[in-house]
TILOTI-630867 format. One line per 4 residues: number of its first residue (from 1); their letters; for each residue x, y negated, z negated of C-alpha. Coordinates in steps of 0.05 Angstrom, whole numbers, plus 5000, padded with zeros to 4 digits. Layout:
// TILOTI-630867
NUM> A> X:Y:Z  ...
This chain:
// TILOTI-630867
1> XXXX> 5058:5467:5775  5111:5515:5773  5161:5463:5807  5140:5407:5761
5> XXXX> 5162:5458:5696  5232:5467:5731  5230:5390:5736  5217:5378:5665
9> XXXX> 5269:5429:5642  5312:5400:5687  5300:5335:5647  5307:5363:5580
13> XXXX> 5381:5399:5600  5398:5330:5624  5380:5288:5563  5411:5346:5514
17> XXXX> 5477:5352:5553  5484:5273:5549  5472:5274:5482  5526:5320:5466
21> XXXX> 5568:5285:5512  5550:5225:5469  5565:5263:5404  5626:5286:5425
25> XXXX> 5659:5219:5447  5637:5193:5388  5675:5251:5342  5739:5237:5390
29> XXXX> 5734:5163:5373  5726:5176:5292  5784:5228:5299  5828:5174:5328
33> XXXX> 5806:5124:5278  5794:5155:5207  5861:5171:5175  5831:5238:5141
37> XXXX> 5802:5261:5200  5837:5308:5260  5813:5348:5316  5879:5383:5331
41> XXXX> 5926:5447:5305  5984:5427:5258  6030:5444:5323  5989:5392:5374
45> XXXX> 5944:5402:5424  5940:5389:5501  5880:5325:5508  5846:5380:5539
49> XXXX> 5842:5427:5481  5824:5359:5435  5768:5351:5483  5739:5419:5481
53> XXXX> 5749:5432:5405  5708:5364:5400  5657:5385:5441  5657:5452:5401
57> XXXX> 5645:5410:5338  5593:5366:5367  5543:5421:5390  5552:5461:5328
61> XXXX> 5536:5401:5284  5481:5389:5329  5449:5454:5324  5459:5459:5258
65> XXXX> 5419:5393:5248  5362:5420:5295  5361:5491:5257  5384:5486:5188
69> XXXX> 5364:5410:5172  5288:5419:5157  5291:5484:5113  5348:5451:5073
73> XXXX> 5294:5397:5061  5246:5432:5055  5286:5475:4996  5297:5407:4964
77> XXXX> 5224:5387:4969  5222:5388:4901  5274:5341:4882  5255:5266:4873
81> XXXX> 5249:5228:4944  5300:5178:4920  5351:5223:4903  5338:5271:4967
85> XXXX> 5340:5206:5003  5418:5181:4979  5441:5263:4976  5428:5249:5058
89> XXXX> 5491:5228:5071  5530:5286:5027  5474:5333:5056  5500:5313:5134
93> XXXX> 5570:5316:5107  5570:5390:5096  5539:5411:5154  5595:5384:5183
97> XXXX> 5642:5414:5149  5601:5478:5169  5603:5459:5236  5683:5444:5239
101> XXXX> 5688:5516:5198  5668:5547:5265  5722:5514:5301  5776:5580:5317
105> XXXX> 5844:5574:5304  5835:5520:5249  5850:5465:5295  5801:5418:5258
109> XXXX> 5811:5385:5195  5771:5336:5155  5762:5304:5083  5690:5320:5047
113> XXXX> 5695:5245:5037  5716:5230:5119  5652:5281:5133  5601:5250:5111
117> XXXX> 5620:5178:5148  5636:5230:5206  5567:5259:5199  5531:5196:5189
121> XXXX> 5557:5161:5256  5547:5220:5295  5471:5231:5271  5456:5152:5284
125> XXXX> 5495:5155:5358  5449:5224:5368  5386:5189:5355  5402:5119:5392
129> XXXX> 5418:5159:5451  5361:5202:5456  5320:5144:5440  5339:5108:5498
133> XXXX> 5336:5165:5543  5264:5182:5524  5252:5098:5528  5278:5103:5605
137> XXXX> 5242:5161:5622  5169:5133:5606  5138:5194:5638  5175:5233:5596
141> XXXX> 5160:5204:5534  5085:5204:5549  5090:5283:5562  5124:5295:5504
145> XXXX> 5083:5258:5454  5014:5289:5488  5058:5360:5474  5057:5346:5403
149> XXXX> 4988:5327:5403  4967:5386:5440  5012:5440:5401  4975:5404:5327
153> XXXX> 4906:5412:5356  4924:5485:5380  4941:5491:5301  4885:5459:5270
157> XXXX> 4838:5497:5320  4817:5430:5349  4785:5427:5421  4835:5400:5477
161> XXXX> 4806:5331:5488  4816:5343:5570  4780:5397:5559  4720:5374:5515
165> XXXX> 4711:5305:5548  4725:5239:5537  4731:5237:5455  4706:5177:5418
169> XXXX> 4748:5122:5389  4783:5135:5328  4780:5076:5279  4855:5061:5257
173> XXXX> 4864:5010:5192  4921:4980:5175  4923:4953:5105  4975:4888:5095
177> XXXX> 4982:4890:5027  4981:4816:4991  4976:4776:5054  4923:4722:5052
181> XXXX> 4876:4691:5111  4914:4627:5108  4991:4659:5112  4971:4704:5162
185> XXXX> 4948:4646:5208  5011:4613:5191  5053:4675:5211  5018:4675:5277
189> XXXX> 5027:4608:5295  5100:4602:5280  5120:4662:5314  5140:4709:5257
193> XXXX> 5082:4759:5283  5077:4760:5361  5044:4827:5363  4989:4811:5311
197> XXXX> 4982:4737:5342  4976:4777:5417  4913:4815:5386  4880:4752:5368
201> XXXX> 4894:4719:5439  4871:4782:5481  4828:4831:5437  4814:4819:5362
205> XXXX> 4785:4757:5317  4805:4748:5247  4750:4722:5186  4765:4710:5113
209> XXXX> 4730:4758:5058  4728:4741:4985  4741:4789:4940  4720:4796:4869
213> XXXX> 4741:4758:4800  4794:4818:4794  4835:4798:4859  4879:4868:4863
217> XXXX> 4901:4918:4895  4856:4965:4845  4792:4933:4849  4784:4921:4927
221> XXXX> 4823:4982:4954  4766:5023:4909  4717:4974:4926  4736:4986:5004
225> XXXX> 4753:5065:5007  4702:5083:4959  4646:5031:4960  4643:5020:4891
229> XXXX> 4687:4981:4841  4642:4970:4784  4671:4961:4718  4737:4949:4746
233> XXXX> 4746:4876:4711  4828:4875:4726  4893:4904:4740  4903:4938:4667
237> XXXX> 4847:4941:4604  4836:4963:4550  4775:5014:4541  4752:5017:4460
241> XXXX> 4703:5086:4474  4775:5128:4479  4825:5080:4448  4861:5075:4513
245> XXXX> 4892:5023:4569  4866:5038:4638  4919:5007:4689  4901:5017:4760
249> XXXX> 4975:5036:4789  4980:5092:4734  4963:5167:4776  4918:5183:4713
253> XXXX> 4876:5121:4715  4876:5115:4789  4840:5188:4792  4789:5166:4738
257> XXXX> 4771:5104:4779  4772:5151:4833  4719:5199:4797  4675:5152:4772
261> XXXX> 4667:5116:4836  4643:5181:4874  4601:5191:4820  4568:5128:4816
265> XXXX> 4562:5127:4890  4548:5200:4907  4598:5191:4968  4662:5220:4973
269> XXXX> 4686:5155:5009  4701:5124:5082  4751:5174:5103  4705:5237:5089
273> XXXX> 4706:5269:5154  4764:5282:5193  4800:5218:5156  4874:5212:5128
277> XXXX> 4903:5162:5063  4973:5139:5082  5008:5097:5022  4941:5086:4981
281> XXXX> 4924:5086:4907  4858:5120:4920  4844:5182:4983  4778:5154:5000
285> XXXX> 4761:5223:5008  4808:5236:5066  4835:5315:5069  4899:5295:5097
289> XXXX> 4936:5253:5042  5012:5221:5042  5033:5189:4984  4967:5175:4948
293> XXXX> 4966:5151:4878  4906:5188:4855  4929:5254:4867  5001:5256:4849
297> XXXX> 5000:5273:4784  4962:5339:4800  5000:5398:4798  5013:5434:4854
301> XXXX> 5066:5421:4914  5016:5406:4962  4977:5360:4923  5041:5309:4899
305> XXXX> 5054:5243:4930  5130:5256:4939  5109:5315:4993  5090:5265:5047
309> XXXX> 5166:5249:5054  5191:5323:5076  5160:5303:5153  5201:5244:5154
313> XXXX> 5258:5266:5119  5257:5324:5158  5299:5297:5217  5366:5273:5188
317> XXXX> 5365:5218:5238  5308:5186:5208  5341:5191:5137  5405:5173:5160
321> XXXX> 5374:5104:5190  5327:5101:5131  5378:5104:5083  5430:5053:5103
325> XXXX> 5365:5004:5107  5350:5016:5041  5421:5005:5021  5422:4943:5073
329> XXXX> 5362:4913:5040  5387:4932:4961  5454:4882:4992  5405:4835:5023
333> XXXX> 5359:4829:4952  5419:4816:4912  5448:4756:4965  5382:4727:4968
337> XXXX> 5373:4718:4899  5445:4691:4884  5428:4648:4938  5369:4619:4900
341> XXXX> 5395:4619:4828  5449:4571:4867  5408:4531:4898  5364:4524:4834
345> XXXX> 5296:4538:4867  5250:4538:4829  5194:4558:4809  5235:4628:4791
349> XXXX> 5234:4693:4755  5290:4745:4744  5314:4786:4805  5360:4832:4765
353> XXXX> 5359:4900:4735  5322:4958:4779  5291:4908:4817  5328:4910:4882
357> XXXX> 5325:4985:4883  5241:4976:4872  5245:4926:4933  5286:4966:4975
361> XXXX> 5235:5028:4965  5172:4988:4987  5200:4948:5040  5239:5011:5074
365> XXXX> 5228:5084:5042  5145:5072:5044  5146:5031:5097  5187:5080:5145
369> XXXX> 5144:5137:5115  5076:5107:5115  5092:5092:5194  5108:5153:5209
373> XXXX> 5050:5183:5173  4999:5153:5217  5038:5156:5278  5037:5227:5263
377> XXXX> 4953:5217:5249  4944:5191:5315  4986:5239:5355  4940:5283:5320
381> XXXX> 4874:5250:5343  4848:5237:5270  4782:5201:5271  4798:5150:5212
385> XXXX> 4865:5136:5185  4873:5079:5135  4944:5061:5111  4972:5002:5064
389> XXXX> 5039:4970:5076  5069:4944:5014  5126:4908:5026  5107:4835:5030
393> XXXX> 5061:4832:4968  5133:4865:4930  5175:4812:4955  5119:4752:4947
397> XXXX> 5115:4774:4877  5191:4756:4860  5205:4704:4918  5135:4664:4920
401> XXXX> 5078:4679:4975  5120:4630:5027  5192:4626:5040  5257:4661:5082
405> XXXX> 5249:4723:5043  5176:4733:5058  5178:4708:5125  5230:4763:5139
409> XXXX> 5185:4812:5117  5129:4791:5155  5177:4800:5214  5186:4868:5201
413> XXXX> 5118:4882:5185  5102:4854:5264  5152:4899:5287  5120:4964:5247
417> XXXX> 5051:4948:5279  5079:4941:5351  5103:5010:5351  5042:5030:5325
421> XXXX> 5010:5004:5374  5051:5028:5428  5054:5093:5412  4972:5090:5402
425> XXXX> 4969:5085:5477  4997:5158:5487  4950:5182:5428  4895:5235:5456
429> XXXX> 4839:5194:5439  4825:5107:5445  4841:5068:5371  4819:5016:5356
433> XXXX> 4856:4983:5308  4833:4940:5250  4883:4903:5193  4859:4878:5135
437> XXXX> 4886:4862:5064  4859:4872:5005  4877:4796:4972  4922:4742:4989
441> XXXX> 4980:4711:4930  4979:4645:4891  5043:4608:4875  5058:4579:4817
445> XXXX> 5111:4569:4750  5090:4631:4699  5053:4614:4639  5118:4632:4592
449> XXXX> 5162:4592:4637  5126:4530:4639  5107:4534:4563  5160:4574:4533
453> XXXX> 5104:4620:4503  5070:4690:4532  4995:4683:4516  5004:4743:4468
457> XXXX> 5041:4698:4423  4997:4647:4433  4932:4693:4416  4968:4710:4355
461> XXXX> 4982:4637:4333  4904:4630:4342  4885:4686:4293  4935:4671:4240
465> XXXX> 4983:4718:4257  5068:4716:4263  5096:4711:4323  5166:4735:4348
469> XXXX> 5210:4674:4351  5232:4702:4412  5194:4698:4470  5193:4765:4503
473> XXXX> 5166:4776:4576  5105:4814:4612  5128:4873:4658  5106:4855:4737
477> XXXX> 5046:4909:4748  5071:4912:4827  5051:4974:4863  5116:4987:4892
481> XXXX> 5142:5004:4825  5096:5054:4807  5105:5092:4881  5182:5093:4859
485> XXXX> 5163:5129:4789  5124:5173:4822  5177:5194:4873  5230:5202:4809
489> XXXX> 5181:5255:4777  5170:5203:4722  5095:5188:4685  5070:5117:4705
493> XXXX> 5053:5097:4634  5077:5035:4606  5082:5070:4538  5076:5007:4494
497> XXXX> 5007:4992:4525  4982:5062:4530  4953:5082:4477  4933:5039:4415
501> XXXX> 4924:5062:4349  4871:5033:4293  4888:4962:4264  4867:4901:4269
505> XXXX> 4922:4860:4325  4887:4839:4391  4901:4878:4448  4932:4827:4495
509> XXXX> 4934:4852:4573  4958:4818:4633  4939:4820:4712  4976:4768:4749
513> XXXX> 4928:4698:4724  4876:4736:4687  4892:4761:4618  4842:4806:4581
517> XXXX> 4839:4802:4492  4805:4864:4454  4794:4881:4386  4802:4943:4378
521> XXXX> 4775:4945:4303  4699:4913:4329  4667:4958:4342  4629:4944:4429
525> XXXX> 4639:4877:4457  4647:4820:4407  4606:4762:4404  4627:4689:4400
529> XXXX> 4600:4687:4335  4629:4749:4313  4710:4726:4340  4687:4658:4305
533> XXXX> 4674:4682:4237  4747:4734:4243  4781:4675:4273  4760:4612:4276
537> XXXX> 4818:4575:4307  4820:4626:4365  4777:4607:4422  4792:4524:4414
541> XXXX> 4867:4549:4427  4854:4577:4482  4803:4538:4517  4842:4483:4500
545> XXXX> 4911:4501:4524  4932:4459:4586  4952:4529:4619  4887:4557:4618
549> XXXX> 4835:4542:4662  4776:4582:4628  4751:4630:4583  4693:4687:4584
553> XXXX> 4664:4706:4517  4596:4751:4521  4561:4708:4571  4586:4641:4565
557> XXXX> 4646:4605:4596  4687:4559:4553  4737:4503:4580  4775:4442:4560
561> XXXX> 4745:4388:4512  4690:4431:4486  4650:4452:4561  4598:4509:4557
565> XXXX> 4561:4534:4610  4516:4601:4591  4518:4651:4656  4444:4659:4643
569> XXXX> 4430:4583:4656  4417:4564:4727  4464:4523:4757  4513:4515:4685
573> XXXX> 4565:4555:4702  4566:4534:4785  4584:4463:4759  4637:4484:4704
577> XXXX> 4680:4535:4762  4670:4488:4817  4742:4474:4822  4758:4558:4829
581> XXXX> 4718:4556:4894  4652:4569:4918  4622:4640:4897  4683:4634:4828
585> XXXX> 4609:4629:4775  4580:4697:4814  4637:4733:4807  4655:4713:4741
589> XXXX> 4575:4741:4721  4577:4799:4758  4645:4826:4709  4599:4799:4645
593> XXXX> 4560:4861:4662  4616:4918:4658  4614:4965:4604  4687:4954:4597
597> XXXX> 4698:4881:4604  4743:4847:4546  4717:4815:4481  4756:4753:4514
601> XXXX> 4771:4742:4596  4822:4689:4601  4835:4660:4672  4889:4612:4688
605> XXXX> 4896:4542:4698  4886:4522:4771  4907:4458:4809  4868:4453:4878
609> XXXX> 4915:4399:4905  4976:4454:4909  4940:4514:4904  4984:4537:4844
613> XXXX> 4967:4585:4782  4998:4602:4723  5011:4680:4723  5007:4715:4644
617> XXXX> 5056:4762:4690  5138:4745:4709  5112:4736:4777  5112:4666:4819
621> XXXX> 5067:4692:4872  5011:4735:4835  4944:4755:4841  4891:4785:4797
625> XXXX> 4842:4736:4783  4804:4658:4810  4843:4612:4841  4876:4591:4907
629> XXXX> 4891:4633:4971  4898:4702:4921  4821:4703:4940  4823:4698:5002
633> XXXX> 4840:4761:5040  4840:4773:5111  4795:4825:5161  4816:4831:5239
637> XXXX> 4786:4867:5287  4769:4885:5357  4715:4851:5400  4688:4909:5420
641> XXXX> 4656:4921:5347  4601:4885:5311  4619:4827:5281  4622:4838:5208
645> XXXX> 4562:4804:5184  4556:4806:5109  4514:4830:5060  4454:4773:5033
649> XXXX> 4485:4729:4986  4497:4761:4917  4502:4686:4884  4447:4658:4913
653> XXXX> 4436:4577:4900  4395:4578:4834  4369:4516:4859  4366:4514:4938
657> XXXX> 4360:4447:4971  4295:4449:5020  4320:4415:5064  4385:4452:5073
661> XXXX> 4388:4499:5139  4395:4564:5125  4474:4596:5142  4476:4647:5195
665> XXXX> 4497:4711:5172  4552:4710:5218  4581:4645:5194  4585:4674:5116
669> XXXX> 4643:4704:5090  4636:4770:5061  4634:4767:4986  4670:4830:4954
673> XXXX> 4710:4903:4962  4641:4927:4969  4617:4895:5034  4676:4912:5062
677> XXXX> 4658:4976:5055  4595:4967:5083  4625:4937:5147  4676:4991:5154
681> XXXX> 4627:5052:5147  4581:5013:5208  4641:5002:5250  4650:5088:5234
685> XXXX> 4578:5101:5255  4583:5063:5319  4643:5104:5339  4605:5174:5340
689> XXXX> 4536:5176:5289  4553:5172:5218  4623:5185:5188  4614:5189:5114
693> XXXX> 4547:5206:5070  4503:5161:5071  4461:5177:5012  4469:5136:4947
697> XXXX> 4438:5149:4883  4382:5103:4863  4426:5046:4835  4475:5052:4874
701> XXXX> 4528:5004:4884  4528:4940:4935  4557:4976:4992  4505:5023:4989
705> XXXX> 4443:4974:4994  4480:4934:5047  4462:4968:5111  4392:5015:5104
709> XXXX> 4374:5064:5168  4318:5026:5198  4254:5038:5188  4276:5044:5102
713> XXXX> 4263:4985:5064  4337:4970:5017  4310:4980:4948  4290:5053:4971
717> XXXX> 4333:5108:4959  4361:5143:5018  4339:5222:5031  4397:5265:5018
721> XXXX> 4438:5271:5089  4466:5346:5097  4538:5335:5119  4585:5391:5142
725> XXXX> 4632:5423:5100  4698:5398:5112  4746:5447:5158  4787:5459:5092
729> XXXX> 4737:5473:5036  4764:5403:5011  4700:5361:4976  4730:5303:5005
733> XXXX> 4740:5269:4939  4801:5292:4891  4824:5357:4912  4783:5421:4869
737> XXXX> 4825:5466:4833  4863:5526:4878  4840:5478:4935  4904:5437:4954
741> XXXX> 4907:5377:4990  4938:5381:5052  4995:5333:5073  5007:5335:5154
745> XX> 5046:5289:5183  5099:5315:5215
C-alpha cells in the first residue's frame, strides 16, 4: 500500500513538473513572438537567466490559477454568467500580471493588453497537456475520478459503495431537445452520431412517443418530470381569472406550472429521491438543481439558475476553452447565415440582431455546463439525473430541422454524449443511460412570410378592426433565449404580452403552428354563438384561410368550405383531422377540457406530402402544435429494462371494427408527456423499489392511473406511501422558504 502511495505521488510530481515545463516553453515562445511582451532586464540576460525567469513566471501563474482562481469566481458569483464568462480573459490577464509582479529584479515586462493573450495560451497549453497526460495514464485517470467520488460521498455522508456492496444502477436521462424519431434515425445512419448509433447496435432500442396537441418543451418536460400537464394547452396563453399571459419559458410561470402540477398529482416528481435537474425548465423535485427555470427567479444565491456555472467556471481552463467557442460559434452563426442569404435559401427568417449571441449561449455556455453538471452527478453516484441539451432545437428553429447547420450540431451533441458515457464507466455505481426528447420540429415558410400578414392582423381584419399597414413580426419563444435572460439578471417577461388590461381587442398568442385568440371582455370561455353574434365575419376568415389548417371553438372543429365535426360525436372529428395523423382528434378533445384553453385554438395548415407547417412564430423549423415530425419525439433505452409498453389507448376507436385484431401493447406508441412518465417512474422502481411517491389523489392525472401496484384495481386510489424525508429538509418540489436549493456540481 504504502509503496503504491509513493508511486502515485511519484505520478502526480511527474505530470505537474511537465506541465510547468509545458507552461514555460510556451511563455518563452510568446516572449519571442509578441512585440509587447519580454522576459528579460533592460540590460539583457544570459538564455539561462530568460529560462529561469520564465519558469519563475510559469509556476507562479500556475499557482495562482490553482489558489486564487475559484474564490475570485466565486466573489463574482453574483455577476451575470455572460459577462463573468467574456471578463475570463481580462480575469487570466491579471493574474498574470500578478504573477510577472513576483518576478525580482524587474526583468519581466508585459502589456495588460499582451497579458491576457499571454494568459489565455498558457491556460489552454496547461489544460491540453494535462489532458493528455491523464488520457495516457488510464490508471491514473480512473483513480483520480473514483477520488473525487469518494472525497463527495465522504461530504454528503454517503456510504463508500466498496464498502456497502454492489449499489444499484442509477438511471441517467439525457434530454435532446427538439430532435424527432425520424432525424434521429437519419443522424444514425449517415454517420453524424456514431456513439448514439453504437447504443442502438450493441445495447439500446429506440420507439417513437406522441406527445400532446401542445408539442413543447413546456407541456411534455412537465408532463415527463412531473406527471401531469393538464391545462397546459401551448407554449404562451392567456388566463382571463387573473388578467395575465402564462408563457412556459418565463421563471414565474414555469414555477406555477410547477405548483400546480404537484398539487394536482400529490407527487413531488420523478427525481424525488436522491435525483438532480441539469438545464430544465421544471426540477422534477430533484434537491440538487443547475440551471432550472422554475427556481431562478427565487431569491436567494443558492436557489438562482446562474449559480450552477461557478463549478464550471471555476477552473479557468474550462472558461478559457468555453469562451473562445462561444466566440468561435458567434463567427460561425454570422458566416452561415451570410452564406444562406447568398445563396437565397429559402424558406428563411432573420439571423440578425442578438441572435448569434442567443445561439452561441445554447449551443456552448449550457451545453459545456449542463455536461459538466451531470458528469459531476455521476462522479457523485446520484440515483437519477435528467438533463436537456438545447442546442439543436435553437439552431433548427432559425436554420430548419435538416441542413449543414443542424447536422453540425448533431455532431457535437454525439461528441457530448460519448464523454458522458466514457466517463460513466469510472462512475461508483452502473448507469444506465436513457435519451429522449421531448418533440421533434416541422419545416415550413412562416405564416407572415408566405402571406405577408401575422394572424393578429388577420384576426383583426375578421372583427372589424384596423390593422397596422405594416406587418410587424412574432418574437421566436426558443428556450435558449430565456436561459440567456436569466443569466443577465434580466425578468423573462415579454412585457407587451404580459399583462393585459380591460378592452375589448383579442388577445392574439403564438406557439410555433398553434395560435391561441381570447377575449378578454367575455367573461369564461366563449361560445360559437357568442363570437358569432360580436363578430360575425371572424371564424369564416379563419377557417377559411388557405394557411390554416383548423380551428377549435367550445367543442367543435371548424375547417375549409364550411366542415364541422362536434368532439362529442363519435367518429366526426377522427374523419375531419385525419390528415394531422392518427391520435390528432384525441388530443385535440383532451385540451377542449382545460380550464384555460382559448375562446379560439387555431392550428396551422399542414401538407402531408412534405411534412411542412406554417409557424404564427419567425421560425422555419417550429413546434407547438399537430402536424408532421414536431409530434413525433423519440425514447431510447437499454435492453436490460422493460420495454416501455404504454398506457390503454386514451382515443379509443369510437367505432371498433370486430374483426380487427387487437394491437399488442408493445407495438403502440405511447400517447403523451404523461405516459412517459409512467414508463420512467417503472424503469426507477426496477432499479431499487420505488423512487418517487406513488400516491395520487383520487383524480389524478394519466400517469398516475397508468401503472397500479398489483393486487389494486386502476380506478382505486392508492394508500398514502410514507416516503423518507429527504437528506436536506428539501420537499422535493420548489425549494420552501429559508430552505435553499442546493447546486453541486463541482
Amino acid at each position: 500500500m504504502r509503496r503504491g502511495r509513493w508511486r502515485t505521488a511519484g505520478s502526480a510530481l511527474v505530470r505537474v513538473l511537465l506541465v510547468w515545463a509545458a507552461s514555460t516553453l510556451t511563455m518563452l515562445a510568446l516572449a519571442g513572438i509578441l512585440p509587447d511582451f519580454r522576459l528579460q532586464s533592460a540590460d539583457g540576460d544570459s538564455v539561462t537567466q530568460i529560462g529561469l525567469t520564465a519558469a519563475w513566471a510559469a509556476g507562479a501563474f500556475g499557482l495562482l490559477s490553482a489558489l486564487v482562481w475559484p474564490v475570485l469566481v466565486r466573489a463574482l458569483l453574483l455577476v451575470p454568467a455572460l459577462v463573468l464568462g467574456l471578463l475570463v480573459f481580462f480575469l487570466n490577464g491579471s493574474l498574470l500580471l500578478i504573477a510577472l509582479g513576483l518576478i525580482p529584479a524587474g526583468r519581466s515586462e508585459v502589456a495588460p493588453e499582451t497579458a491576457v493573450v499571454v494568459a489565455a495560451v498558457m491556460s489552454a497549453v496547461a489544460s491540453a497537456t494535462s489532458t493528455a497526460l491523464a488520457v495516457r495514464d488510464d490508471e491514473a485517470y480512473r483513480r483520480r475520478l473514483y477520488r473525487l467520488a469518494d472525497r463527495r460521498r465522504r461530504r454528503q455522508g454517503r456510504a463508500d459503495p466498496a464498502r456497502a456492496g454492489e449499489p444499484p444502477p442509477g438511471l441517467l436521462l439525457l434530454q435532446l431537445d427538439g430532435v424527432g424519431y425520424e432525424e434521429l434515425r437519419r443522424a444514425c445512419s449517415s454517420g453524424l452520431m456514431p456513439t448514439v448509433a453504437g447504443l442502438l447496435d450493441r445495447s439500446h432500442r429506440v420507439a417513437s412517443w406522441r406527445t400532446d396537441w401542445s408539442s413543447q418543451t413546456g407541456a411534455s418536460q412537465l408532463g415527463i418530470l412531473h406527471g401531469s400537464n393538464f391545462d397546459v394547452p401551448a407554449f404562451r396563453w392567456y388566463e382571463k381569472d387573473t388578467r395575465e399571459v402564462m408563457v412556459c419559458n418565463r421563471p414565474t410561470s414555469a414555477a406555477e406550472l410547477q405548483r400546480r402540477a404537484v398539487e394536482r398529482t400529490g407527487d413531488g416528481g420523478l427525481l424525488t429521491l436522491d435525483g438532480a435537474s441539469r438545464g430544465n425548465l421544471f426540477s422534477g423535485g430533484a434537491d440538487q438543481l443547475a440551471l432550472v427555470l422554475s427556481v431562478s427567479a427565487r431569491r436567494g444565491r443558492a436557489n438562482r439558475s446562474r449559480a450552477g456555472y461557478f463549478a464550471y467556471f471555476s477552473d479557468p481552463a474550462n472558461a478559457v476553452r468555453t469562451a473562445v467557442s462561444f466566440v468561435a460559434e458567434v463567427v460561425r452563426e454570422m458566416g452561415q447565415s451570410v452564406r444562406a442569404r447568398v445563396r437565397g435559401d429559402r424558406p428563411r427568417v432573420s439571423r440578425g440582431g442578438l441572435y448569434p449571441v442567443i445561439r452561441a449561449f445554447a449551443t456552448v455556455v449550457e451545453r459545456d455546463v449542463v455536461v459538466a453538471a451531470v458528469i459531476g452527478d455521476m462522479l457523485a453516484g446520484r440515483s437519477a439525473v435528467y438533463a436537456d441539451l438545447v442546442a439543436y432545437d435553437e439552431v433548427a428553429h432559425h436554420s430548419g430541422p435538416r441542413g449543414r447547420d443542424t447536422d453540425r450540431v448533431l455532431q457535437r451533441l454525439d461528441r457530448s454524449l460519448a464523454l458522458i458515457a466514457r466517463v460513466a464507466e469510472h462512475a461508483p455505481r452502473r448507469y444506465r443511460i436513457v435519451l429522449l426528447s421531448d418533440h421533434g420540429q416541422s419545416p415550413g415558410e412562416t405564416f407572415l412570410s408566405r402571406y405577408g400578414l401575422t394572424l393578429k392582423d388577420l384576426v383583426r381584419a375578421g372583427c372589424g378592426l384596423p390593422v397596422s399597414r405594416r406587418a410587424g413580426r412574432t418574437r421566436s419563444g426558443a428556450e435558449a433565449r430565456a436561459a440567456v435572460l436569466a443569466a443577465l439578471h434580466r425578468p423573462v417577461e415579454e412585457d407587451e404580452e404580459a399583462h393585459t388590461g380591460p378592452g375589448s381587442d383579442p388577445v392574439v398568442l403564438a406557439s410555433g403552428n398553434l395560435a391561441l385568440i381570447s377575449f378578454p371582455d367575455i367573461r369564461g370561455r366563449a361560445s360559437r354563438a357568442r363570437i358569432d353574434r360580436a363578430h360575425p365575419a371572424l371564424l369564416a376568415t379563419l377557417a377559411n384561410h388557405p394557411g390554416v389548417g383548423f380551428l377549435l371553438v367550445d367543442g367543435v372543429v371548424l375547417a375549409r368550405d364550411g366542415r364541422v365535426a362536434r368532439l362529442d360525436v363519435p367518429g366526426e372529428a377522427e374523419e375531419l383531422l385525419a390528415a394531422f395523423g392518427p391520435g390528432a382528434a384525441g388530443a385535440v378533445r383532451r385540451t377542449d377540457g382545460f380550464p384555460h384553453v382559448a375562446d379560439i385554438m387555431v392550428n396551422s395548415a399542414y401538407d402531408p406530402r412534405t411534412g411542412a407547417v406554417h409557424a404564427f412564430e419567425e421560425q422555419i423549423g417550429s413546434h407547438g402544435g399537430l402536424g408532421g415530425e414536431q409530434g413525433h419525439p423519440f425514447l431510447m433505452w437499454p435492453t436490460d429494462l422493460s420495454d416501455p409498453d404504454p398506457d390503454p389507448d386514451p382515443d379509443p376507436d369510437p367505432d371498433p371494427d370486430p374483426e380487427r385484431e387487437p394491437t399488442a401493447a408493445a407495438e403502440r406508441e405511447l400517447v403523451g408527456a404523461e405516459a412517459v412518465h409512467a414508463v420512467l417512474r417503472r424503469w426507477l422502481r426496477e432499479a431499487d423499489g420505488p423512487q418517487v411517491p406513488l400516491a395520487p389523489p383520487v383524480g389524478g392525472s394519466a400517469a398516475d392511473r397508468a401503472d397500479p401496484p398489483a393486487g389494486r384495481p386502476a380506478d382505486r386510489p392508492a394508500a398514502p406511501v410514507e416516503e423518507p424525508p429527504p437528506t436536506d429538509g428539501n420537499s422535493g418540489s420548489l425549494p420552501s422558504v429559508g430552505v435553499p436549493a442546493r447546486d453541486e456540481i463541482r
